[in-house]
Steps between C-alpha positions, in 0.01 A plus 500: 500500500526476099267224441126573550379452884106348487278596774146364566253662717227370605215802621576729212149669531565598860663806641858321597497278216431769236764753649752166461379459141515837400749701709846590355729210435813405324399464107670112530230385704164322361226567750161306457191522693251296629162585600226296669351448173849352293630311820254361815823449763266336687447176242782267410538644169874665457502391077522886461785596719696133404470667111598788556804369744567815712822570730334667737127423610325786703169460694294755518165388501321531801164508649464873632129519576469492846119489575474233221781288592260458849256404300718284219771365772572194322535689146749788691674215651543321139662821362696626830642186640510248256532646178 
């Protein structure tokens, strides 16, 4: 690939999406993150990743907490399922 290759991922603070983000790539490609903070995939709100217009879109946000996702099923299930 010559032209640039743009890659959006969404967990960029967690361990899979920050060894996506930051591992070694080809120098063509234009990774950017999104955390929790920049990018709720659980809302209807996708302005961010329609400007920035990626190729490839990567999920990688998840909700990992076991013990709280028993107690926050219907927040896990936002994040896990439908996100």
């Amino acid at each position: 690939l010559n032209s640039p290759l743009k890659i959006a991922i969404t967990g960029s603070h967690g361990q899979l999406g920050h060894a996506l983000q930051h591992g070694p790539h080809p120098t063509n490609w234009h990774i950017r993150g999104f955390t929790r903070q920049t990018l709720d995939i659980t809302q209807d709100n996708m302005s961010l990743i329609m400007d920035f217009k990626p190729d490839i879109m990567i999920n990688a946000a998840a909700y990992t907490q076991v013990d709280q996702a028993e107690q926050h099923q219907s927040e896990a299930y936002a994040v896990n399922c439908i996100g």
